[in-house]
N, C-alpha and C positions, 0 to 999 in steps of 0.2 A: 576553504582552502585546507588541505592535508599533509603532512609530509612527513617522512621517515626520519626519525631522529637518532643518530648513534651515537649510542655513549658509551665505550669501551664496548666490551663483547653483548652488551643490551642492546636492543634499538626498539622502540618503539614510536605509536603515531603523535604529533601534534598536529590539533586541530583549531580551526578559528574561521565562525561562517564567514560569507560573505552579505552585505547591507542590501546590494542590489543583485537578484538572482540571476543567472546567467543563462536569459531566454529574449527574444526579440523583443516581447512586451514589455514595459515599465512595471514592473514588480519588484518591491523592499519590505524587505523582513527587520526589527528590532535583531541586532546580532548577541544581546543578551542569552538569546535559545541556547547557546554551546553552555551557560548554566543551568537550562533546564536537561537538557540532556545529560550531561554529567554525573545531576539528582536521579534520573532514571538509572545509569547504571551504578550507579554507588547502590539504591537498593536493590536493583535483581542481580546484582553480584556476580558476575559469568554466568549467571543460567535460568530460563526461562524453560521449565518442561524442559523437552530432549533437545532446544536450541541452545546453543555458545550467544555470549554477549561479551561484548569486549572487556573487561576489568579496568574502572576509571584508575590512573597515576595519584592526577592532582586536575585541578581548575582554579583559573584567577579571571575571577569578572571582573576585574577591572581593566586587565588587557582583552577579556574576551575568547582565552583560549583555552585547551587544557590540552592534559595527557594519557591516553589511553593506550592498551595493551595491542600491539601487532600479533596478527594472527596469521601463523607462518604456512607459508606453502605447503601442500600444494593447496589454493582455494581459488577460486573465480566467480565471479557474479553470478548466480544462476538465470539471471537474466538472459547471457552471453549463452550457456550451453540450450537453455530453450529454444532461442533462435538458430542455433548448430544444429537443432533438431534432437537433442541429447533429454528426454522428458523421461524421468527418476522419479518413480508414483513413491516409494517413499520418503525421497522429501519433500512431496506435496504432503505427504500426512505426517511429518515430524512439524510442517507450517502450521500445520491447519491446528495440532497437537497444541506447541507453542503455545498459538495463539491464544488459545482456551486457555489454557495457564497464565497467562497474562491477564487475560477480561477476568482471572478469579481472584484479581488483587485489588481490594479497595488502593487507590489511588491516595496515597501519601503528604501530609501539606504540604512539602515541600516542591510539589506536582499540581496539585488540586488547586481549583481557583479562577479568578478571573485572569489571570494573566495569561494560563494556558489555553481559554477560550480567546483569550483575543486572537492571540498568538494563529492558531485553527481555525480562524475566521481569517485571515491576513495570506495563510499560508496554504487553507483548502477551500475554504467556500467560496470566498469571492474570485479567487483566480480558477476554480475550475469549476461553479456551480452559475455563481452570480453572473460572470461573463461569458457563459455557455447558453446564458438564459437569454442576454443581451443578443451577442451573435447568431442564435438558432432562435428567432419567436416561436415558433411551430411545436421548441421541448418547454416555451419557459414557464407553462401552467403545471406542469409534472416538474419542473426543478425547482420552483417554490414550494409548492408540497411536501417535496423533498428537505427541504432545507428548513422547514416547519416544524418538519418531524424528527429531522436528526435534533434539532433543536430540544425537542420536548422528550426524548431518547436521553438527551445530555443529562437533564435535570430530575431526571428520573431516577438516576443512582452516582455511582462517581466511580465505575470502573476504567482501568488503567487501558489505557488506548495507544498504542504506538502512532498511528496520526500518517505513516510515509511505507506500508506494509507491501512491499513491490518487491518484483523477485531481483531488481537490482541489488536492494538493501541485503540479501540475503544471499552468502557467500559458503560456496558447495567444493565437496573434493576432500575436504579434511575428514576424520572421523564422525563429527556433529555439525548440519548445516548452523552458520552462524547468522543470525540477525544483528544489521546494524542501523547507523541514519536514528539516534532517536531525540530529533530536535523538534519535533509535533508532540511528542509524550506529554497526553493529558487526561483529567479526566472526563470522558464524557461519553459519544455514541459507538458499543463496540460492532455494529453493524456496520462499519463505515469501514472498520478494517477488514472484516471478513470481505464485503463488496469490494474493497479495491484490491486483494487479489485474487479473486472472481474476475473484476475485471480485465488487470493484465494478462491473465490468461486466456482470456476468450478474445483478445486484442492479438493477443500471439496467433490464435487458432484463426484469425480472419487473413491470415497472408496464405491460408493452405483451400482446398477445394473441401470436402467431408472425409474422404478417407484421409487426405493428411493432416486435419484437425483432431484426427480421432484421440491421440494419444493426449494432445492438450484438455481438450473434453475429461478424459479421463484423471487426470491431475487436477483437475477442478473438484470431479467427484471427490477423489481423496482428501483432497484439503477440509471438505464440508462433511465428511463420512468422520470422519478423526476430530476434526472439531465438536461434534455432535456427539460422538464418544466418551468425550473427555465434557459432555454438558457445557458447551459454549453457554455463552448467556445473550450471543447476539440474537434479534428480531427476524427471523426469516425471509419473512417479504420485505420489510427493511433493508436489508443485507442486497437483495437481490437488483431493488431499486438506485443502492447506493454503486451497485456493477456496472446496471446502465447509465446512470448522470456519470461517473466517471468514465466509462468508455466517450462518451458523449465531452466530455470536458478534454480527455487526450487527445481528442480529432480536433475541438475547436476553440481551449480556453488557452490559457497562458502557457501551458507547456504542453504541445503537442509532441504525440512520440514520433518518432525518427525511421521506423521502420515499417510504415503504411505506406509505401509509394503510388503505388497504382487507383487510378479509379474503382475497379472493382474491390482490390481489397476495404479500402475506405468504403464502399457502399454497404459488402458484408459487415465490416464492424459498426458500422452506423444501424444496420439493419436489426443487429443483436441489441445491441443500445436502445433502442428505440422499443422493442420487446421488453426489455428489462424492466426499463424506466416506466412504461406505463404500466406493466401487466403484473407489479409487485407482488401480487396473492398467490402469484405461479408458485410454484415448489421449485427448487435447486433442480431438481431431475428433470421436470419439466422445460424448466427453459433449456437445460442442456438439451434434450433430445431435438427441441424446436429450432436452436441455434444450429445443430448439426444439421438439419434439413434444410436448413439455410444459408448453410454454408459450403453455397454450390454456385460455379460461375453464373446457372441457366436462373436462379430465385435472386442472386445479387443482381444480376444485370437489370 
C-alpha cells in the first residue's frame, strides 16, 4: 500500500507492504521487507549509475512502514509507454547501465544474509519457478536446473540484486529513468535480474508479429550492450535461462501478466520461453534473432 502524504508545501510517499499479495493465488510475503528496502535505499542514496532511486525519509518496523521521497512529474511506468508502443533505446541502456552498477556492490549486512534468501525464495522462486515447474511438467527438468543454479550463483559471491527488475519498477519522462519496488534487495544471483528484464521485454515483444517486435528486440539488445559495457558480473547463459523460467512463470505461476490475451500471443511467448529456458548457451544475439523469427503468427501458430 502507497500513499501521498502532505505536509505543508512537502508531500512525500508512505509506504507499508501488504502480508497477502494481491494475485488470485494464495501467496504471503513476511511485511518486514519494507525494512529491507528501506536498507537498500538508505545505502544507494538517490543513485544507482545514471538511475534515480528514491531517497529514504525514515522507517519504523514496528509498524512496518516508512517514508520515502516522491518523484514529481512528469514520470510514468515505463512499463505503460512500452505497451503504448513508445520504446526509448536509451533507457534500455541507462537499465541495463544501472544495473551493472548495482551487481558492482558487495551487498551490505544489513542486506546480506539468510533472511534475504528466504525472503527470494517466498517472493521469486517458488511463486514463479517452483509452481511453474508444478503446472507445466514438460519445463520442470529445465526449472530445476535452473533453480540449482541460481542457487549455487547465490553462494558464489554476495552481489547486490534488486530481486523485482521490471519496467513497472522503473519510472521514465523525468530527466533520469528512476528505479524503484526494492523489497527483493538481496544478495545473491545477478543473472536473475538481467533475465527478468530480458524477459518482460520479450513478453512485450510477443503481443506484436516480427516487424512490430522489432524495436522491443532492440531495447533488449541495449539493455545487454550497456550492461556488458559497464562489465556486468551476471552469467550469460544464466541470465538468458532466467528470461525463459520467467517468461514461462508470467504465463503460468502466481502472477501472470495482464496483457497476453490471445492465444497466439501466449503461444509466441511461450514459444520464446521455452528457447530460453532450455537453449541457455545461446548468446543474447542469438536468441534475439531466433525469437524474431519466431515471432510470427505462421511459427506461433
Amino acid at each position: 500500500m502507497v500513499a501521498v502524504v502532505q505536509d505543508g508545501v512537502d508531500r512525500w510517499l508512505a509506504k507499508s507492504p501488504l502480508e497477502r499479495l494481491a494475485v488470485r493465488d494464495d501467496w504471503h510475503a513476511d511485511r518486514a521487507r519494507v525494512v529491507r528496502e528501506a536498507e537498500a535505499l538508505r545505502f544507494l542514496d538517490g543513485r544507482v549509475g545514471p538511475l534515480r532511486v528514491p531517497r529514504l525519509r525514515f522507517v519504523d518496523g514496528a509498524l512496518k512502514v516508512m517514508g520515502m521521497e516522491l518523484i514529481s512529474a512528469p514520470a510514468e511506468p515505463w512499463k505503460d509507454a512500452l505497451l503504448a508502443g513508445r520504446v526509448d533505446i536509451p533507457t534500455a541502456a541507462a537499465v541495463g547501465a544501472g544495473m551493472a552498477a548495482l551487481h558492482a556492490f558487495v551487498a551490505p549486512e544489513s542486506i546480506a544474509g539468510p533472511d534475504g534468501e528466504e525472503l527470494f525464495e517466498v517472493l521469486r522462486i517458488d511463486p514463479y519457478y517452483r509452481t511453474t515447474a508444478v503446472r507445466v511438467p514438460a519445463l520442470s527438468v529445465a526449472l530445476e536446473r535452473l533453480m540449482r543454479d541460481t542457487a549455487g550463483a547465490a553462494t558464489a559471491g554476495r552481489a547486490l540484486v534488486h530481486g523485482d527488475l521490471n519496467p513497472k519498477n522503473v519510472l521514465v519522462g523525468g530527466p533520469q529513468p528512476v528505479l524503484l519496488d526494492w523489497e527483493i534487495c538481496h544478495a545473491g544471483d545477478p543473472a536473475f535480474d538481467l533475465g527478468m528484464i530480458t524477459a518482460h521485454l520479450l513478453l512485450k515483444a510477443s503481443r506484436h508479429d516480427r516487424d512490430g517486435a522489432a524495436t522491443l528486440l532492440d531495447a533488449a539488445r541495449a539493455v545487454w550492450a550497456a550492461y556488458d559495457a559497464h562489465d556486468g558480473l551476471a552469467d550469460p547463459g544464466l541470465a538468458v535461462r532466467h528470461a525463459g523460467g520467467i517468461m514461462a512463470a508470467r504465463l503460468f505461476g502466481k502472477s501472470p501478466v495482464d496483457y497476453l490475451v490471445s492465444a497466439v500471443e501466449r503461444d509466441r511467448a511461450l514459444f520464446v520461453s521455452e528457447l530460453a529456458l532450455t537453449c541457455g548457451e545461446r548468446s543474447i544475439d542469438g536468441l534475439l534473432e531466433a525469437s524474431g523469427a519466431g515471432l510470427s503468427s505462421d511459427s506461433a501458430a
